[in-house]
N, C-alpha and C positions, 0 to 999 in steps of 0.2 A: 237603152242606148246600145247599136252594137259596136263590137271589138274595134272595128274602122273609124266609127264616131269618137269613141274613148281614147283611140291610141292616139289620131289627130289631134285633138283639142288637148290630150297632155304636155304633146310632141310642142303645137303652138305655144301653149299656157308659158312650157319652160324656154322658148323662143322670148317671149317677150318678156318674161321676166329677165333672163340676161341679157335680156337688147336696156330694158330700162338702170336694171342695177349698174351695169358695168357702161353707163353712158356712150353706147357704140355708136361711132359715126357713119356719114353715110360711108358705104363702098367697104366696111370694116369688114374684115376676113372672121369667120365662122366655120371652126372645124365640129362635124357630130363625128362621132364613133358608135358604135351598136354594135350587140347583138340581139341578131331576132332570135337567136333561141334563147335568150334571158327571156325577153318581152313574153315569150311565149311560156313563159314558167321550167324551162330544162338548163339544161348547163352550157353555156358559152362553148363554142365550135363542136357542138355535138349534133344540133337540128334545126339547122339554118331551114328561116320561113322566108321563101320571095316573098309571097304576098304579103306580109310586115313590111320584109323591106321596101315593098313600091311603097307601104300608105305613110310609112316616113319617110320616105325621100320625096313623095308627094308633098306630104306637109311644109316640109321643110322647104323646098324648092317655092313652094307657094309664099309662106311667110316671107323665106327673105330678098325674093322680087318685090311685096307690096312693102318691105322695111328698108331698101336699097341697101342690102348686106349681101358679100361674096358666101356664099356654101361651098367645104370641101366636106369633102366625104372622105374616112377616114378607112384602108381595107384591114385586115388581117394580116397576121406575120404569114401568111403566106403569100401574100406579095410585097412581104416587107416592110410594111405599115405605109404603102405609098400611098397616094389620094388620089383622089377622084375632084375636078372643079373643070370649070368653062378655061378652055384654051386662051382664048383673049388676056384674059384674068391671071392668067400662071406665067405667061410670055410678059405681060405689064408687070409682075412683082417678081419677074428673072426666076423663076422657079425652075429647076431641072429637070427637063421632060424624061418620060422612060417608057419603055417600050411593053405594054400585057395587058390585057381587055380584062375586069374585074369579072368574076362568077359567082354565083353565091356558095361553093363552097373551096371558092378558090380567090379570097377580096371580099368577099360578103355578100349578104342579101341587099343591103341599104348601098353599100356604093356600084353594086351592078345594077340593081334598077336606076340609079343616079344618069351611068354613064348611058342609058338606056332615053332617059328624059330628057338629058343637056341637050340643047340646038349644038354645039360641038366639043363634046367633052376631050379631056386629054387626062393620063396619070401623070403625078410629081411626085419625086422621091422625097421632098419635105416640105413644110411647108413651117410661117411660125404667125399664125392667125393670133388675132386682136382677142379672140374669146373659143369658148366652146361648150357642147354638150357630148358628155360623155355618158349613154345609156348601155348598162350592163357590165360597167368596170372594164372596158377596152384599152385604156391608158394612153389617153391623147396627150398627157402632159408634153409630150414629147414636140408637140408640133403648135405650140404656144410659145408665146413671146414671152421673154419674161419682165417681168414678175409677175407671177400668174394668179390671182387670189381666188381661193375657191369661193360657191357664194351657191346657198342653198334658198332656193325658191318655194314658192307651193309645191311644187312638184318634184315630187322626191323617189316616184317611179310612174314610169311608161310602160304599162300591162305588167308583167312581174319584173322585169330590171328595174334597178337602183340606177337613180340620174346623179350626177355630179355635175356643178356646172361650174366655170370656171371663166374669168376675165382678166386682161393684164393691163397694169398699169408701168408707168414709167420707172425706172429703177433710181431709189435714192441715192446721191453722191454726197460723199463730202464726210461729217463727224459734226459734232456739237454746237460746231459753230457756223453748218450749213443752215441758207434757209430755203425753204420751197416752197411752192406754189399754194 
């Protein structure tokens, strides 16, 4: 199997394991965060690989067209941890546009090939998706809805990064004498 075969089919595997665990509907927002130089065995914002980042933003862009799920792509504190998604999609859930093209070593590898793929991508300064995968310890918590429950799948790393994956449910009201669903 090469590196492209492996990375994809991990990238998918934990796609659909948190599409099934976390019962995502259609159109559900899905943030990834990466680093391709975890994937790639080195230390997070030291040896950004485009070419990781195309075959998971490939992946990923593929899986959640055939899942009817929104993909953002999550960049680096150097642009702020803004994202990366389809403009339609960030204008429909009022998201705040912002003005800087992602790079790979300025946003990342995985959200500059993103914004490379998208029919018309645009950046948001947050976003707070229904679920996510987080590969390489990038810390998307931030852009989850909450309550976020983490939720660990077969796959528990993409090339050398450690996955995290993560879905949110509705937040409980009430005390002792609430009842829920």
């Amino acid at each position: 199997m090469t590196d492209y075969e492996m990375i994809t089919a991990q990238v998918t595997k934990a796609l659909l394991d948190l599409k099934i665990a976390g019962k995502l509907q259609l159109g559900a927002q899905v943030v990834i965060g990466c680093s391709t130089s975890e994937v790639a065995g080195g230390k997070i914002g030291k040896n950004s690989a485009p070419q990781i980042g195309e075959w998971i933003a490939e992946a990923v862009l593929k899986f959640c067209k055939n899942a009817n799920l929104t993909p953002i792509f999550q960049c680096c504190e150097h642009l702020n941890r803004s994202l990366v998604m389809d403009k339609e999609a960030a204008e429909k859930a009022g998201y705040t546009q912002v003005c800087a093209i992602p790079q790979p070593k300025a946003g990342g590898s995985v959200p500059a090939a993103a914004w490379k793929m998208l029919e018309n991508p645009c950046l948001v300064m947050a976003v707070q998706a229904h679920a996510g995968i987080d590969i390489g310890d990038t810390l998307i918590g931030m852009h989850l809805r909450p309550v976020a429950v983490p939720f660990r799948g077969e796959i528990d790393k993409v090339g050398s990064a450690h996955v995290t994956c993560a879905y949110s449910r509705l937040p409980y009201i009430g005390g002792e004498r609430a009842v829920y669903q």
